[in-house]
BANUSE-253958 format. One record per residue: residue in one letter; x negated, y negated, z negated of N, C-alpha, C in turn; residue number from 1. Coordinates in pm, whole numbers, m for minus. Layout:
BEGIN
ATOM   aa      n_x      n_y      n_z     ca_x     ca_y     ca_z      c_x      c_y      c_z     i
ATOM    a        X        Y        Z        X        Y        Z        X        Y        Z   NUM
...
END
This chain:
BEGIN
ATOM   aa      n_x      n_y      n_z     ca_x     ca_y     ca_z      c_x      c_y      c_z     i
ATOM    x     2143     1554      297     2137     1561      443     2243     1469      503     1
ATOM    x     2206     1409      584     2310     1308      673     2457     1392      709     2
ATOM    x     2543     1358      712     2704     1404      784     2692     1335      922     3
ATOM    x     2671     1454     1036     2647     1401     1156     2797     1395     1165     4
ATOM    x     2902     1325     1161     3002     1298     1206     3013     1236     1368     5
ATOM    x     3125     1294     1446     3158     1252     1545     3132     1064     1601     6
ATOM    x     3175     1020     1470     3239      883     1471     3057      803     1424     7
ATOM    x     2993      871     1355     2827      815     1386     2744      834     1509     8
ATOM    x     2755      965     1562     2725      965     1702     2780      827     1772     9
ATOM    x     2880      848     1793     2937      737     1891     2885      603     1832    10
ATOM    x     2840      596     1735     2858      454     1658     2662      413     1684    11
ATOM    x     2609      536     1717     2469      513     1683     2384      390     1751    12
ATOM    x     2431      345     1897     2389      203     1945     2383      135     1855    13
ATOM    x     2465       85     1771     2500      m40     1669     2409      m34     1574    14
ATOM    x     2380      153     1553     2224      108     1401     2136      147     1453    15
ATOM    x     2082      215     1521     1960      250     1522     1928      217     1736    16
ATOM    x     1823      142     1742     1796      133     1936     1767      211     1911    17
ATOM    x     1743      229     2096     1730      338     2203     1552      393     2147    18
ATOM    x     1467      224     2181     1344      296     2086     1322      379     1992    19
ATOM    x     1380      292     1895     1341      348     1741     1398      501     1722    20
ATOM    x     1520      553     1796     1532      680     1815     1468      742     1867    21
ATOM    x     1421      717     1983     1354      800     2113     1223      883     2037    22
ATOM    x     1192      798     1927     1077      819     1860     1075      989     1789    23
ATOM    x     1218     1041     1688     1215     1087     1655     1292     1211     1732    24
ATOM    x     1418     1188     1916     1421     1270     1964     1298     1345     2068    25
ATOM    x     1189     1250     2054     1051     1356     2137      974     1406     2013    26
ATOM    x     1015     1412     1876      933     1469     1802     1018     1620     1746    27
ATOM    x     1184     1606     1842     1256     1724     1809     1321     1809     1923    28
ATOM    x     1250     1790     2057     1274     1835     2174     1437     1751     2241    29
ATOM    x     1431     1631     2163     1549     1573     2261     1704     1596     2187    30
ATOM    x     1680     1695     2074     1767     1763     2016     1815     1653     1917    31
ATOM    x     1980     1566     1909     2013     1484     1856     2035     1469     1708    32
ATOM    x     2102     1608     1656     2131     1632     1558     1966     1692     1437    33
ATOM    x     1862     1760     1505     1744     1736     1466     1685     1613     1480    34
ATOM    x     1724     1474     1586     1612     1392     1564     1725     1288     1422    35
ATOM    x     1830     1331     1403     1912     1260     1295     1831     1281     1155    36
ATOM    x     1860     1446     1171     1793     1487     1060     1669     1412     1034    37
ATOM    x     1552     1459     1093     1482     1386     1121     1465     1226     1035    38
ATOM    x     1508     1153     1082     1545      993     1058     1594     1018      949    39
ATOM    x     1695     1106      858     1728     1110      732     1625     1119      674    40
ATOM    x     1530     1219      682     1442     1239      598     1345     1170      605    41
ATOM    x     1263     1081      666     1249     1020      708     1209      861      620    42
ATOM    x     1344      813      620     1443      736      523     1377      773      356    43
ATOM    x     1394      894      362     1434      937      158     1251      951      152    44
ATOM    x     1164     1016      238     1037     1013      183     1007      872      211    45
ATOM    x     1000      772      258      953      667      258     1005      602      123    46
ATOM    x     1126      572       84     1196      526      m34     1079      603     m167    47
ATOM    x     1099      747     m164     1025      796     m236      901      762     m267    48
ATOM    x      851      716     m138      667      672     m172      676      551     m254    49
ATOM    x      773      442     m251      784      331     m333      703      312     m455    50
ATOM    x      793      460     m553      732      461     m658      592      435     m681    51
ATOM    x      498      570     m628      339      592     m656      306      472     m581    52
ATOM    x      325      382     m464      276      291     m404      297      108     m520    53
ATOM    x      440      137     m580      426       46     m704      364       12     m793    54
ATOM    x      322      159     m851      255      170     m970      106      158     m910    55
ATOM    x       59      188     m785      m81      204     m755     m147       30     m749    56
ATOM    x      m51      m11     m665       m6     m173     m571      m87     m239     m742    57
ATOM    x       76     m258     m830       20     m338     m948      m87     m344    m1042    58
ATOM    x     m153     m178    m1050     m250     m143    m1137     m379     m219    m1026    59
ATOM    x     m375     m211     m871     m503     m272     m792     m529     m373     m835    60
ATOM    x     m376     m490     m836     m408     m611     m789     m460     m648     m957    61
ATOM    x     m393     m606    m1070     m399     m626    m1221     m543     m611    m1200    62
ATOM    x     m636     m500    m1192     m795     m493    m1219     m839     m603    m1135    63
ATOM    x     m779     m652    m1015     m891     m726     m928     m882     m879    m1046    64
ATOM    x     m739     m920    m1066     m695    m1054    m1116     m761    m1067    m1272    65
ATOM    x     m841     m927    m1282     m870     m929    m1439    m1031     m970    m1429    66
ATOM    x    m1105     m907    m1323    m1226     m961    m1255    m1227    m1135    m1222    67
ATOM    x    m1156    m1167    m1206    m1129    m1329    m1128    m1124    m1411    m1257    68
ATOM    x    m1060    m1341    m1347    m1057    m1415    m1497    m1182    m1466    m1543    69
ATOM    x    m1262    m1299    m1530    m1395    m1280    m1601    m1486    m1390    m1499    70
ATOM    x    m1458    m1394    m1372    m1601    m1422    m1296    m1547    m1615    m1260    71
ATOM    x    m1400    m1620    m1271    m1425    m1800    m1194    m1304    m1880    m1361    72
ATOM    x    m1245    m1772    m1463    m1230    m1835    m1549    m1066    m1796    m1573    73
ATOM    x     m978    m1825    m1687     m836    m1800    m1670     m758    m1919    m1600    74
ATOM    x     m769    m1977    m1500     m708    m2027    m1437     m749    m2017    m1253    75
ATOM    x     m794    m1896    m1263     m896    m1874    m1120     m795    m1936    m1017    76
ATOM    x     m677    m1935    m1025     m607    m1950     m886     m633    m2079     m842    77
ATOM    x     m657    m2182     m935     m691    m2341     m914     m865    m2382     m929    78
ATOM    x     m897    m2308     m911    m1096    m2293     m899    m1119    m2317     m778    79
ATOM    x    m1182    m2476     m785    m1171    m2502     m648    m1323    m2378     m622    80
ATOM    x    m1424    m2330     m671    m1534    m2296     m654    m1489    m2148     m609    81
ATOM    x    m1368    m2085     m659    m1305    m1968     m614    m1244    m1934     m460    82
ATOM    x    m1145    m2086     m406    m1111    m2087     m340    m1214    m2107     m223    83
ATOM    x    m1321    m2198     m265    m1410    m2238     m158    m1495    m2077     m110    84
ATOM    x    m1511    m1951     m197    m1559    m1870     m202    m1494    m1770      m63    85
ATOM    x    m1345    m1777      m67    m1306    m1717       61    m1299    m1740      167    86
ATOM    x    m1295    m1610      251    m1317    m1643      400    m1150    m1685      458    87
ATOM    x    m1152    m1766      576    m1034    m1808      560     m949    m1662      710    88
ATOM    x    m1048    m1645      742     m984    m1479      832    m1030    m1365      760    89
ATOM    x     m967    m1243      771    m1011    m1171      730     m975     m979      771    90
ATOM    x     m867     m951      688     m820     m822      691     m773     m806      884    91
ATOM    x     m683     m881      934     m633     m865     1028     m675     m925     1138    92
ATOM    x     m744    m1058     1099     m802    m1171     1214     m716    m1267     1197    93
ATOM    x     m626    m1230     1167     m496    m1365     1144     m516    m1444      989    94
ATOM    x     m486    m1332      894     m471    m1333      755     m545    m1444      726    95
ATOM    x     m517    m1556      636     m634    m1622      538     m594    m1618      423    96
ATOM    x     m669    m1585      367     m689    m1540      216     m658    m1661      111    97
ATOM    x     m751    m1745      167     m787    m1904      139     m640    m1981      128    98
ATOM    x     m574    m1997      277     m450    m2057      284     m346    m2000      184    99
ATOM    x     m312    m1871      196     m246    m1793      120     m233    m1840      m45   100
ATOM    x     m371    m1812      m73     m368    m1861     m224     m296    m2027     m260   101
ATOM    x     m404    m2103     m156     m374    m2237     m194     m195    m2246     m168   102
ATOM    x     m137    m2186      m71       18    m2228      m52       52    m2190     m200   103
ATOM    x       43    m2045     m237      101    m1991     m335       80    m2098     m486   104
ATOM    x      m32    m2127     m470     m116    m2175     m618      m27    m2335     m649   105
ATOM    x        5    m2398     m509       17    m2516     m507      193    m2531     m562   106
ATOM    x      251    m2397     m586      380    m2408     m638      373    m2338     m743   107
ATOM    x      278    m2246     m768      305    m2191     m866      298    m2238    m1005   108
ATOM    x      375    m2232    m1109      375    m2233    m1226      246    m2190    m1338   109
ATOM    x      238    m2036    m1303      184    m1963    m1382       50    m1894    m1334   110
ATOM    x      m58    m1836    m1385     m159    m1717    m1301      m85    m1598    m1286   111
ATOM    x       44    m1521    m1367      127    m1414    m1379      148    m1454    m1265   112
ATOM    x      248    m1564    m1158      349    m1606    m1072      257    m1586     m926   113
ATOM    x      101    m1659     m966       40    m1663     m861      m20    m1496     m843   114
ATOM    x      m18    m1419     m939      m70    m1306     m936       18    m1217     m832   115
ATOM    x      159    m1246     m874      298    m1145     m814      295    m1186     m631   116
ATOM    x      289    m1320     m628      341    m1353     m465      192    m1363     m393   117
ATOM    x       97    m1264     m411       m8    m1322     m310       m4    m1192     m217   118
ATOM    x      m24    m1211      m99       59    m1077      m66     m111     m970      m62   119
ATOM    x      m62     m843      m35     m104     m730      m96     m291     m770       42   120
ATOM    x     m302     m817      121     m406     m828      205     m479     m944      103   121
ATOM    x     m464     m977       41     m551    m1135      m24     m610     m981     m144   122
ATOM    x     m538     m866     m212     m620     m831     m289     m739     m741     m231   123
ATOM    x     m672     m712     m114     m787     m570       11     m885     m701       11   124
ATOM    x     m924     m808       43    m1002     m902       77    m1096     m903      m22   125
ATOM    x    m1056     m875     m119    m1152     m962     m263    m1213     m821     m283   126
ATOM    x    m1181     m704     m227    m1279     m564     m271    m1343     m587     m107   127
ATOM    x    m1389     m654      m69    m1483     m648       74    m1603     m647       21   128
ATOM    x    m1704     m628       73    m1868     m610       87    m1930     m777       63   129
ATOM    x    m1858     m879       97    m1859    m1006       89    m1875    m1047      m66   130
ATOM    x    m1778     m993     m119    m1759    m1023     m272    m1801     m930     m377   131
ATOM    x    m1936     m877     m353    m2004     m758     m413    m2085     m837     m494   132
ATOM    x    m2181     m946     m478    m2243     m968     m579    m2175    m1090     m674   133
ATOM    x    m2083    m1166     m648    m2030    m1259     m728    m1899    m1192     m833   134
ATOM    x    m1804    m1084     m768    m1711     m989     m831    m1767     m887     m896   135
ATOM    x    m1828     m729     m802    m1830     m633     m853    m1949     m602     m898   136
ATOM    x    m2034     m654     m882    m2179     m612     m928    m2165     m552    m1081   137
ATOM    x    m2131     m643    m1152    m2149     m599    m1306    m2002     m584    m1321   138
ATOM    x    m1878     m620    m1279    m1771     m551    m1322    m1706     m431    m1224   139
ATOM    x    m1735     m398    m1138    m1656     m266    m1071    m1638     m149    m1154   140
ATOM    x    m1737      m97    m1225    m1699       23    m1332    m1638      m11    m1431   141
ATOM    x    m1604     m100    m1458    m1511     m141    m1599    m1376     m215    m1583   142
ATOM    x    m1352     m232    m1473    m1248     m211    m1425    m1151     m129    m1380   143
ATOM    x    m1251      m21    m1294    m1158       75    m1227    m1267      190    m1313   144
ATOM    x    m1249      177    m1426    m1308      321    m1503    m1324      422    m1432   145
ATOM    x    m1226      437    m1364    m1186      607    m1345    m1281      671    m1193   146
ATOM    x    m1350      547    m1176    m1455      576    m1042    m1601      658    m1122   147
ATOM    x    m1664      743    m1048    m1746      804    m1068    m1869      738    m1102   148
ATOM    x    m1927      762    m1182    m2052      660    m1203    m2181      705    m1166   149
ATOM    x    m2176      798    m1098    m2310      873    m1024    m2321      805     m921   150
ATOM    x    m2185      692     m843    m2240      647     m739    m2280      523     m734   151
ATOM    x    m2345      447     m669    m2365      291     m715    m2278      209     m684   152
ATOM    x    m2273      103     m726    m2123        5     m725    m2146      m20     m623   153
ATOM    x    m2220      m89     m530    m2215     m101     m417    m2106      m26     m287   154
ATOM    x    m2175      121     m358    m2084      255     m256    m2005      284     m314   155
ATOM    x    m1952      230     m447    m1779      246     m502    m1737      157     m426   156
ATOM    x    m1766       14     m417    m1681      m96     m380    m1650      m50     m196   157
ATOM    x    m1746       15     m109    m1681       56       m7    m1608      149      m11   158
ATOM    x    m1590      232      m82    m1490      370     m124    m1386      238     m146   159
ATOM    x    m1368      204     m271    m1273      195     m263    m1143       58     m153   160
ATOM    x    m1290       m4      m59    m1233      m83       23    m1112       43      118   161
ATOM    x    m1200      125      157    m1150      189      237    m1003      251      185   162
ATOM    x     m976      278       75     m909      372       m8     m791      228       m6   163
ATOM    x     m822      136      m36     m680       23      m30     m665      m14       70   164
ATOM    x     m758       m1      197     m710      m16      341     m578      108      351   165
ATOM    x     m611      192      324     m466      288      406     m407      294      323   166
ATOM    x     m396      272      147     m308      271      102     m239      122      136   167
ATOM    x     m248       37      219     m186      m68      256     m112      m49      362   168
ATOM    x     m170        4      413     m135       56      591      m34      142      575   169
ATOM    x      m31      238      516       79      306      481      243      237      389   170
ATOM    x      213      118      318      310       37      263      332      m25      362   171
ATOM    x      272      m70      448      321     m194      532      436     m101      651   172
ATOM    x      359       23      670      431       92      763      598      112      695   173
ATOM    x      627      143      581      728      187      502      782       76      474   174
ATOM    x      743      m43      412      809     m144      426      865     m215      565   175
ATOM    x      795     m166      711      836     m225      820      943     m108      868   176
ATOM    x     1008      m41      755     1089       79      837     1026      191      946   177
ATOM    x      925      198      947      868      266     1056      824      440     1025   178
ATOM    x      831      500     1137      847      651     1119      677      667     1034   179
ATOM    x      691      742      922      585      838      821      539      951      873   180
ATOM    x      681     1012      953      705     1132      929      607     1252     1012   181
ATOM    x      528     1165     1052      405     1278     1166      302     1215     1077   182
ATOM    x      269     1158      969      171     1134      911      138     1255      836   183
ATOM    x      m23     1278      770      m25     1392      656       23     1329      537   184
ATOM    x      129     1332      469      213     1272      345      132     1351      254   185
ATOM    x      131     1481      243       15     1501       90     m103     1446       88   186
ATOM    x     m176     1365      225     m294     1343      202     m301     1190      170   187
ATOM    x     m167     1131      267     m162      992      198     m105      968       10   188
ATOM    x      m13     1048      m12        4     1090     m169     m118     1062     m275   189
ATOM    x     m224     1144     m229     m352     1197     m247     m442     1079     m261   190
ATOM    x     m441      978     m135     m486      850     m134     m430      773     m233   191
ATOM    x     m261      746     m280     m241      639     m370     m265      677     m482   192
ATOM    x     m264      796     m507     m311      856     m702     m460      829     m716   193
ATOM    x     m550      836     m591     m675      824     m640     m700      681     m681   194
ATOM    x     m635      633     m572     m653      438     m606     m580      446     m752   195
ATOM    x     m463      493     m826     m392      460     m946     m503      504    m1066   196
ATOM    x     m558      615     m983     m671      677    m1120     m791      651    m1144   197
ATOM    x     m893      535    m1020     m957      457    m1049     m918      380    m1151   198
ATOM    x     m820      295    m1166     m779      164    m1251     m752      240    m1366   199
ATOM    x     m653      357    m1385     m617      440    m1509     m576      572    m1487   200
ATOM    x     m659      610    m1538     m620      806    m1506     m469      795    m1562   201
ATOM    x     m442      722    m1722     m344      768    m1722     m251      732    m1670   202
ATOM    x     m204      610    m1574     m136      583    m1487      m83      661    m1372   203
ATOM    x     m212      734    m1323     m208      858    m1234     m132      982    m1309   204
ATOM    x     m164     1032    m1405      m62     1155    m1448       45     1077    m1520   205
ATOM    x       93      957    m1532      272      942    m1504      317      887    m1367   206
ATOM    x      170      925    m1293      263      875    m1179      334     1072    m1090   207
ATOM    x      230     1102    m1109      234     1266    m1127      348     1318    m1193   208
ATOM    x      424     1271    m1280      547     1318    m1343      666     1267    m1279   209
ATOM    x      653     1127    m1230      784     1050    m1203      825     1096    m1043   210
ATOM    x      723     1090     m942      725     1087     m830      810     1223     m761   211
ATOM    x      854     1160     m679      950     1260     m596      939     1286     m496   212
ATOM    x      808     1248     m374      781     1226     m294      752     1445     m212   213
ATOM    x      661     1473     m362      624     1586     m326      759     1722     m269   214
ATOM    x      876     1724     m364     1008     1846     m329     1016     1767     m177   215
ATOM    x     1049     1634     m174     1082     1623      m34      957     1733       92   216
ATOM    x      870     1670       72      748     1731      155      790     1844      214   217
ATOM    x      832     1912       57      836     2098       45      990     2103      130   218
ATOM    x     1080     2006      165     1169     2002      231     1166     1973      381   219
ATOM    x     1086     1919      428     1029     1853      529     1115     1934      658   220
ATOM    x     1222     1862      774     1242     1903      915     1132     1961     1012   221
ATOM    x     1172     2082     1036     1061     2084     1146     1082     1931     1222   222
ATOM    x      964     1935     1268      973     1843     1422      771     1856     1492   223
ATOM    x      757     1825     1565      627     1798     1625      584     1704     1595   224
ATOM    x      380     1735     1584      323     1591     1512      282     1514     1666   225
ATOM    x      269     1384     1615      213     1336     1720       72     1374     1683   226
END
């Protein structure tokens, strides 16, 4: 728990604005030392999600980059027939997928190097409805095993578009410092193990052992949801 000391009160202009507080004193009736708390905890479950969001993050992008092997060859990142394949807007309206790669590809060394720096929207792109019959048609179940096979790849590949949309949305939020803390956290939890246990169940039960996300939960400040 934070040490509300005298000398942090007074000091609090300097770290945290008037915004970024205000946020968590209307979610604690105005009450300073609850919206602190608050912001502590805050802090430690976001850090916490790191983990399951690591292990989920690398196991996504690993199955998609293992598809790209199979479908444009082991050097996909320099395929011009790969690159010509993406759309150059996409996830956000801004994003290009296209540019992205080529910046990355055009320094990179390695497919490992180009695999690590493409940022996490170039892999949400390549599970779109767009790239169903050249990607997932014949590889979506053998990739992400751990998807149900009663449904057709088609309606896996939108499951699981949707399923790396908020598990993105939720990293981007945590990586931009931004409040979790009125989110449902067991249900986003819930979201990154399913994405880890598509690619590998057993990835999912060590992610189930390591994670610390859950005692916090069970610790959780009152405050009001939005």
């Amino acid at each position: 728990m934070i040490d509300q000391t005298p000398e942090l009160r007074e000091n609090l202009p300097q770290l945290l604005s008037a915004a970024r507080l205000s946020t968590y004193l209307e979610a604690c009736g105005h009450d300073l030392s609850g919206a602190l708390a608050l912001y502590d905890w805050n802090m430690h479950v976001s850090a916490a999600f790191m983990v399951p969001l690591h292990l989920a993050e690398i196991a996504f992008r690993n199955a998609v980059a293992d598809v790209l092997a199979k479908v444009h060859g082991s050097s996909w990142p320099w395929s011009s027939g790969f690159q010509s394949s993406l759309q150059d807007r996409g996830v956000t309206g801004r994003y290009s997928a296209k540019s992205d790669l080529q910046r990355v590809s055009a320094k990179a060394g390695s497919v490992s190097q180009v695999t690590t720096e493409l940022k996490f929207a170039f892999w949400e792109m390549l599970v779109s409805t767009s790239q169903y019959q050249r990607l997932w048609q014949n590889h979506l179940h053998l990739s992400f095993s751990g998807m149900k096979r009663d449904l057709p790849a088609r309606d896996c590949l939108k499951l699981l578009q949707a399923t790396v949309r908020h598990v993105r949305h939720l990293r981007n939020r945590i990586a931009h410092h931004e409040p979790i803390f009125y989110r449902d956290l067991q249900a986003d939890l819930e979201w990154v193990r399913v994405l880890l246990e598509w690619r590998s169940p057993a990835g999912a039960r060590w992610m189930q052992t390591t994670e610390t996300v859950t005692p916090l939960l069970q610790r959780a400040p009152r405050h009001s949801r939005k």
